[in-house]
C-alpha positions as CSV (number, residue, x, y, z in Angstrom):
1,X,0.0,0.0,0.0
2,X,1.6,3.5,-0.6
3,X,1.7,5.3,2.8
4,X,2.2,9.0,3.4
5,X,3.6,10.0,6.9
6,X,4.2,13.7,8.3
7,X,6.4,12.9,11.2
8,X,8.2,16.0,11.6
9,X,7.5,19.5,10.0
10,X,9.4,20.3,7.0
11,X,11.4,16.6,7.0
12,X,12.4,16.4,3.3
13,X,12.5,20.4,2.4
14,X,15.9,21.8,1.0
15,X,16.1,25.3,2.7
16,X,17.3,26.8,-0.6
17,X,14.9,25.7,-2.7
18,X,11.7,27.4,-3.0
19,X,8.2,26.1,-2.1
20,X,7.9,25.7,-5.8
21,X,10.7,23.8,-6.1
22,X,10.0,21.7,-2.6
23,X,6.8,20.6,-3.6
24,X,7.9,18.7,-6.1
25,X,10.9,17.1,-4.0
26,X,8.6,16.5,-0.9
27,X,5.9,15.2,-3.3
28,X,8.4,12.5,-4.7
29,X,9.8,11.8,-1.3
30,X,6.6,10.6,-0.4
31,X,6.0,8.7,-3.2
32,X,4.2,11.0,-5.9
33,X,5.6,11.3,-9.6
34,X,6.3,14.7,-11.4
35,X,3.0,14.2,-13.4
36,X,0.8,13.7,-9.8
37,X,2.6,16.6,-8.0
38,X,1.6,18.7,-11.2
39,X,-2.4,17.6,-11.6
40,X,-2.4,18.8,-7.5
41,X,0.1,21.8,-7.4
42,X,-2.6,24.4,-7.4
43,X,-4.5,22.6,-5.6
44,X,-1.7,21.7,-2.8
45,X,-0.4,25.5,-2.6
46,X,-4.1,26.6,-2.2
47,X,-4.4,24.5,1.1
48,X,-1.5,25.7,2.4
49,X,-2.3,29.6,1.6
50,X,1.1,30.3,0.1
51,X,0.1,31.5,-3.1
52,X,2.0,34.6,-2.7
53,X,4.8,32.6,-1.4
54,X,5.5,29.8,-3.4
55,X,8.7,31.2,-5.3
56,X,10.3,32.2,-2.1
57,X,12.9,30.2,-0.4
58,X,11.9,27.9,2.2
59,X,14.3,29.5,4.1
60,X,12.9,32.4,4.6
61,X,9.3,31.0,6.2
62,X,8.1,30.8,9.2
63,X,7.8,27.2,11.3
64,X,4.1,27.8,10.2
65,X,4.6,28.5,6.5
66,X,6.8,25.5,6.7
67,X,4.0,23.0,8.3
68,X,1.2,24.5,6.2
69,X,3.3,23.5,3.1
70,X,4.1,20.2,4.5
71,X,1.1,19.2,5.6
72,X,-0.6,20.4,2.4
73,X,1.7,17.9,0.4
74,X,1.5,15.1,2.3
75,X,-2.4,15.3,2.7
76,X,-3.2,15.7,-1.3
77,X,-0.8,12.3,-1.8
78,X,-3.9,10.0,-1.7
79,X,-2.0,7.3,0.2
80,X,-4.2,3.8,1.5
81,X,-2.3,4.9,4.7
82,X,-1.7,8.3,6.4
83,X,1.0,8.2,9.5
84,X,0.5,11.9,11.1
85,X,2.8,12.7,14.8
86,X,1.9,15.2,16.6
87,X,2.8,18.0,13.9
88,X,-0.6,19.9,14.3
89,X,0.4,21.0,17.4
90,X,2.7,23.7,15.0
91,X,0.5,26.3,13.2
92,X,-2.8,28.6,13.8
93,X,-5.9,27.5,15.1
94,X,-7.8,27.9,12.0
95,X,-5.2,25.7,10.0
96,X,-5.3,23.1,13.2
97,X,-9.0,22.7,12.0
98,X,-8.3,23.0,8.0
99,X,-6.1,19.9,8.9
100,X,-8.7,18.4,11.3
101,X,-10.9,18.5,8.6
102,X,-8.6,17.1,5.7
103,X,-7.6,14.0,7.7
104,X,-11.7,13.8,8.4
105,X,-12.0,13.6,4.7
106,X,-9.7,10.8,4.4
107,X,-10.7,9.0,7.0
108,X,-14.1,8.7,5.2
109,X,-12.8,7.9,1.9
110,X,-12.1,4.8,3.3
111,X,-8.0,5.6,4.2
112,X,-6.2,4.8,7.0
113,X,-5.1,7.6,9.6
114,X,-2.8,6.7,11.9
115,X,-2.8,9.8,14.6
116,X,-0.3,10.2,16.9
117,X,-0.8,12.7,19.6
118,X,-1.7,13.8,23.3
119,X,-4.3,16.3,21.9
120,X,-7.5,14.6,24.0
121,X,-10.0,17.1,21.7
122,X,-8.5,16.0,17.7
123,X,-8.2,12.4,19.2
124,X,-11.9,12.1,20.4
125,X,-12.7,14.0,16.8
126,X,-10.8,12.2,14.1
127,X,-10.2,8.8,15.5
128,X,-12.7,6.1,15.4
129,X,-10.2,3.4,17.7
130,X,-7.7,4.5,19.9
131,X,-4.1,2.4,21.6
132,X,-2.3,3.5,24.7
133,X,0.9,3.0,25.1
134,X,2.8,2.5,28.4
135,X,6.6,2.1,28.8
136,X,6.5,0.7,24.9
137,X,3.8,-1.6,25.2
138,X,0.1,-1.6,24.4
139,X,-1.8,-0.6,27.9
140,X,-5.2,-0.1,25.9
141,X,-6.8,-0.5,22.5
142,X,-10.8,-0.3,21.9
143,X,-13.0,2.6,20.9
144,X,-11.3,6.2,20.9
145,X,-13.1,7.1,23.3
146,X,-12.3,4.9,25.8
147,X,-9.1,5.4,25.3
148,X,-8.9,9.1,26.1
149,X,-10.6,8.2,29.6
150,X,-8.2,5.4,30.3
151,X,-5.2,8.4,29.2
152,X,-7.1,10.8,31.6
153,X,-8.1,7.7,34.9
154,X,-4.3,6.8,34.2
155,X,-3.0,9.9,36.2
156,X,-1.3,11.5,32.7
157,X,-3.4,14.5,32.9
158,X,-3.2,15.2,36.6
159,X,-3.5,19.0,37.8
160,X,-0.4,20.7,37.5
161,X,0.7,24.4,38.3
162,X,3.9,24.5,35.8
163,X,4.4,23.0,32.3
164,X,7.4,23.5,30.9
165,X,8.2,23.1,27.1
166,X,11.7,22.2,25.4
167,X,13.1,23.9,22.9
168,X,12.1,23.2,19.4
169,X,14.2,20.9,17.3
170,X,13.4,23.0,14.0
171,X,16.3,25.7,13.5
172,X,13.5,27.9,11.7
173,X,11.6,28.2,14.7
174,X,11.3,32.4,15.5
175,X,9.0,32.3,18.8
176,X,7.9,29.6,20.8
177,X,6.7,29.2,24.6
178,X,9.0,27.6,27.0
179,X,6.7,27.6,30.3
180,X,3.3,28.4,31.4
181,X,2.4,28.6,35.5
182,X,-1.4,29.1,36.3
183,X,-2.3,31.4,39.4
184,X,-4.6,33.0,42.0
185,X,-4.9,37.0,41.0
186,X,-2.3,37.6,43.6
187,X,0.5,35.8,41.6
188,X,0.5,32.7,43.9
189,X,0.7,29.6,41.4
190,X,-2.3,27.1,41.5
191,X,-3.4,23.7,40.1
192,X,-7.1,24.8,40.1
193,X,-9.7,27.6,40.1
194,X,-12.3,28.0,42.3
195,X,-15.6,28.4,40.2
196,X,-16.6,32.7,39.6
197,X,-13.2,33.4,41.2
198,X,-10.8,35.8,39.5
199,X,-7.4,33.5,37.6
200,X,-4.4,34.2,35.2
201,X,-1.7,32.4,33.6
202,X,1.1,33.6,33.1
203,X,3.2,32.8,29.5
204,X,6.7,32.7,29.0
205,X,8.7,32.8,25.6
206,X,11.4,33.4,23.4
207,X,11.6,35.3,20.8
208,X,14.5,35.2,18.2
209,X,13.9,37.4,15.3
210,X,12.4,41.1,15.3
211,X,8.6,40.9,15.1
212,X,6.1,43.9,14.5
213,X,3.7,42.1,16.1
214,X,3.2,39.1,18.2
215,X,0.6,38.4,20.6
216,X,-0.6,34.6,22.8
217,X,-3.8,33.5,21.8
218,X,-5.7,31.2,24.2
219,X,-8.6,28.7,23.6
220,X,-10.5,26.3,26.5
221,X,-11.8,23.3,25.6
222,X,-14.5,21.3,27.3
223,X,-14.2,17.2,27.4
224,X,-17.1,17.3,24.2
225,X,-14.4,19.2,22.0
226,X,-16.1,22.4,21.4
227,X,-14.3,25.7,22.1
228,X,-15.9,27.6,25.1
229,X,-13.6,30.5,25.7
230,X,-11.0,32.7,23.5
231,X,-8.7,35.2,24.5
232,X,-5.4,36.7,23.0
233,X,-2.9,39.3,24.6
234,X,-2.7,42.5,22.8
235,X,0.1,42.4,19.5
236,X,3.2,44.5,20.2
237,X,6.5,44.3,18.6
238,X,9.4,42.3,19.8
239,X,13.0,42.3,19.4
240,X,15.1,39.0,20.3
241,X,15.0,37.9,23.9
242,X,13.1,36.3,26.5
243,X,9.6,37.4,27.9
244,X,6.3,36.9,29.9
245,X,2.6,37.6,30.0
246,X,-0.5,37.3,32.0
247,X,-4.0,36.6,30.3
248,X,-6.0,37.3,33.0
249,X,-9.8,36.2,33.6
250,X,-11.9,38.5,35.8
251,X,-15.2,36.2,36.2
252,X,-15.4,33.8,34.4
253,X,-18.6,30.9,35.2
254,X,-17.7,27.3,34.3
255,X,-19.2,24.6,35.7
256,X,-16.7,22.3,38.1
257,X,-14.5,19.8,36.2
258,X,-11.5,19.5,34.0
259,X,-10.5,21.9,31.2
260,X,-8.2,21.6,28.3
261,X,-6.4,24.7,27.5
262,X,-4.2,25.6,24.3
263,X,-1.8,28.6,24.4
264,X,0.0,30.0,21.0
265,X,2.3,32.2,19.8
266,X,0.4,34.4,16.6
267,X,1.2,37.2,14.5
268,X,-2.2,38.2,13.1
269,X,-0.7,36.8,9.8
270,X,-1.6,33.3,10.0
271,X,1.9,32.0,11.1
């Protein structure tokens, strides 16, 4: 069967090549002859936005130029078998769900999706059957489902005040977040919030590269999927260093129980 797989963003890319230029050499990395990657260029380049972009070197785009691309590629291959790790977790939300909904497609056609990932929300939404694995080994494989409660009763999602991030592997990575603490109003950190009470969190990053504008975007997630709450710090400009910000919520009414929460880096731009 010809399988596709998006392991890492931008594996396969030649950073002095255009996007042009790449999409051919991804497209036959993973399988596709020049005549394939021709019938779907347009329609490959149109996914990934990059119209205006496509005779610039890779170099010069940003970690989400580069997934958007890559992602776009891979997706139009047609393979019998799809092998996607955790790469979604690079990008904007509205590309997250352009993606979402491209693997939803092929998942219907009748393809194989193999989805690797720790995002509860695109698991319970893409994935008919789920596997956990423990240590190496298959701890649990039924309905999808199930799956994510077994993840959840098995202590991996247990309330935390800190989560720290390590630095990206990609080398055209310009901003990324390398900790987030959640707190009382006061500053003291926290590992919940009482419901109606006053809570922040507090974002730290790096920046590498000059920006004119950056801001963190912030979406919260019930068990079902659906987004509940969205938020985003206002853009400034940035010059290379390290920084921090609070997103701070006055009042907001929940009812008790566990929330997913996503944090970003964004530039307005789509990147």
């Amino acid at each position: 069967p010809l399988i596709g797989s998006l392991l890492e963003v931008g594996t396969g890319f030649h950073p002095e090549l255009t996007g042009h230029e790449n999409v051919y050499l991804y497209g036959t990395i993973l399988g596709m002859d020049r005549w394939e990657v021709s019938r779907k260029f347009d329609e490959i380049v149109a996914f990934a936005g990059l119209e205006k972009f496509v005779d610039t070197p890779v170099k010069r785009y940003s970690s989400g130029m580069y997934m958007r691309l890559a992602f776009a590629v891979a997706a139009h291959l047609d393979p019998e078998i799809l092998l996607v790790d955790e790469v979604l977790a690079v990008g904007d939300i509205q590309f997250q769900k352009k993606c979402l909904g491209k693997l939803q497609n092929v998942s219907k056609e009748g393809r194989t999706v193999l989805f690797v990932s720790h995002n509860m929300d695109m698991i319970n939404r893409l994935c008919q059957r789920g596997i956990l694995l423990k240590n190496g080994h298959v701890d649990f494989e039924g309905n999808a489902s199930d799956a994510v409660q077994q993840y959840l009763r098995s202590g991996h999602q247990e309330a935390i005040e800190e989560v720290y991030y390590p630095e990206p592997k990609e080398k055209n990575i310009e901003a990324y977040i390398y900790k987030i603490r959640f707190e009382n109003i006061d500053g003291t950190s926290t590992a919940s919030f009482p419901v109606g009470r006053p809570w922040q969190i507090r974002v730290f990053f790096r920046v590498k590269n000059n920006f004119k504008s950056l801001f963190v975007t912030c979406g919260m997630h019930d068990k079902t999927g659906p987004v509940i709450r969205s938020t985003w710090g206002k853009p400034k400009s940035y010059a290379p260093g390290n920084y921090e910000v609070i997103l701070r919520e006055k009042n907001l009414m929940l009812t008790p129980g566990e929330y997913q929460i996503y944090l970003a880096l964004d530039t307005g731009r789509n990147q």
